[in-house]
C-alpha positions in Angstrom: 112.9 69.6 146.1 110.6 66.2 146.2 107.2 66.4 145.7 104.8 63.4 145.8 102.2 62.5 143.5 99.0 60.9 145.0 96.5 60.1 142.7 96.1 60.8 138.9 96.5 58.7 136.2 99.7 56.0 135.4 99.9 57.0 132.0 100.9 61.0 133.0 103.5 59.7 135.5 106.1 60.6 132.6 104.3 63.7 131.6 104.4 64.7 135.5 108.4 64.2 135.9 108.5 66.1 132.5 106.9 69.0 133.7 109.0 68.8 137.4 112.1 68.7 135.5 111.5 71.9 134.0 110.9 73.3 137.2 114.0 71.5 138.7 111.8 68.9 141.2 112.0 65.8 141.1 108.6 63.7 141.4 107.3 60.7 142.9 103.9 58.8 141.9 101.6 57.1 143.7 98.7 56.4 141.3 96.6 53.9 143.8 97.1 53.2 147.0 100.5 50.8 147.8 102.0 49.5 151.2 103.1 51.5 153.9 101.9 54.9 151.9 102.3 56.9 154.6 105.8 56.3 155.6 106.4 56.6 151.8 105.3 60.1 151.9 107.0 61.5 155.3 110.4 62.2 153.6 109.2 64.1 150.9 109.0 68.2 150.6 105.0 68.8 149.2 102.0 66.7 148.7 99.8 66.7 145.2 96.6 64.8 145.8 94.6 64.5 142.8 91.1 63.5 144.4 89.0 63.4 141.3 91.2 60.2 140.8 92.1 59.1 144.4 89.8 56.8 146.8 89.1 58.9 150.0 91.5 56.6 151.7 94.3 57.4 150.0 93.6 60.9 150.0 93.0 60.9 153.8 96.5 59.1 154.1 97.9 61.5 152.1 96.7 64.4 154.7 97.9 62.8 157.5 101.2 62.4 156.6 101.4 66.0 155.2 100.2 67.2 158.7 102.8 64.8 160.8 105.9 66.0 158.4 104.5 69.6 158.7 105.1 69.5 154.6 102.2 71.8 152.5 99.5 69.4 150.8 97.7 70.9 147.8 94.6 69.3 146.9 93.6 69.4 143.1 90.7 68.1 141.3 92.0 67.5 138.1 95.0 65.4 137.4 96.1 66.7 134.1 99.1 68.1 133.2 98.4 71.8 133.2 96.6 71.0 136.9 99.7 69.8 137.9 102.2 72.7 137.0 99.6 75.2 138.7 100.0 73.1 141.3 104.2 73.5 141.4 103.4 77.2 140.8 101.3 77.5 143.4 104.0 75.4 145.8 107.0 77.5 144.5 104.9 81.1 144.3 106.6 81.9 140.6 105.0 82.9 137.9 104.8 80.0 134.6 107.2 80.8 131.9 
């Protein structure tokens, strides 16, 4: 399973893959917005959009392409690291270890 990132901060990018590992995912991050974000995001399995520390743009992009790949897109406030596991616990429906 792929999930992508949107949002938080660069220096968690590590921490985030560390966490995915564990839950056998593998993770791509998108801190700020990039080229062609949209098309980045359409082969991917989930969104995670940290909007505390997205610009509504890239947030809005990030909704879009969930809706046109029919993927789930969870929306989090925080972008720490125990936000983001809830977040792949709340995507996979088990129960943290």
């Amino acid at each position: 399973m792929c999930i992508a990132v949107v949002g938080g901060m660069d220096r968690l990018g590590v921490s985030y893959r560390e966490v995915a590992g564990r839950h056998k995912v593998t993770v791509q991050h998108f801190p700020r917005s990039c080229p062609r974000l949209g098309s980045r995001l359409a082969g991917v399995d989930a969104i995670i959009v940290f909007f505390g520390m997205s610009s509504h743009m890239i947030a809005n992009v990030a909704r879009a392409a969930g809706r046109a790949s029919g993927v789930p897109v969870v929306m989090c406030r925080s972008c720490g690291v125990s936000s983001f596991e809830k977040c792949l616990v709340e995507l996979s429906g088990k129960e943290v270890v």
